[in-house]
N, C-alpha and C positions, 0 to 999 in steps of 0.2 A: 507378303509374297511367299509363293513355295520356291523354293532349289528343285529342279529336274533336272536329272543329265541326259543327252543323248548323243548319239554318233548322226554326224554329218560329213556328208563327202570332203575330202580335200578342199577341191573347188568350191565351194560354200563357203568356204573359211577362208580361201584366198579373196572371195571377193567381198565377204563380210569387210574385211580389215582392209580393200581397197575405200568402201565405201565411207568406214570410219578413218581411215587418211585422207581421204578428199573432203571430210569433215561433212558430210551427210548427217552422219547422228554421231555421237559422243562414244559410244564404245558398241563391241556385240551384241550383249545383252539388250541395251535398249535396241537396236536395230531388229533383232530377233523377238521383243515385246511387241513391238509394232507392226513384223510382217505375221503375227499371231495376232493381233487385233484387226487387222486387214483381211483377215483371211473370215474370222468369225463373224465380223460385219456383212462381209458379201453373201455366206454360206450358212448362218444361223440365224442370226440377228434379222435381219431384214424377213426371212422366212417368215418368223415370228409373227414380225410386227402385222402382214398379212392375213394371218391368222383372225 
């Protein structure tokens, strides 16, 4: 895996770490893995496969 950094709103981060307290997923990172693999499934990936 690569290390990226970026800036995200406050509120992203507040609800991040609600999500990982309520034990949704294990920490940020993986929470932020996921809503990046949700995202490229719906918006590339599928496009693709059309092709």
């Amino acid at each position: 895996m690569r290390l990226i950094t970026l800036h995200v709103p406050e509120t992203y981060i507040r609800d991040l770490d609600q999500l990982v307290d309520d034990q949704y997923y294990p920490n940020r990172a993986e929470a932020i893995r996921i809503a990046i693999r949700d995202l490229l499934t719906d918006e590339v990936w599928r496009k693709k496969e059309k092709l």
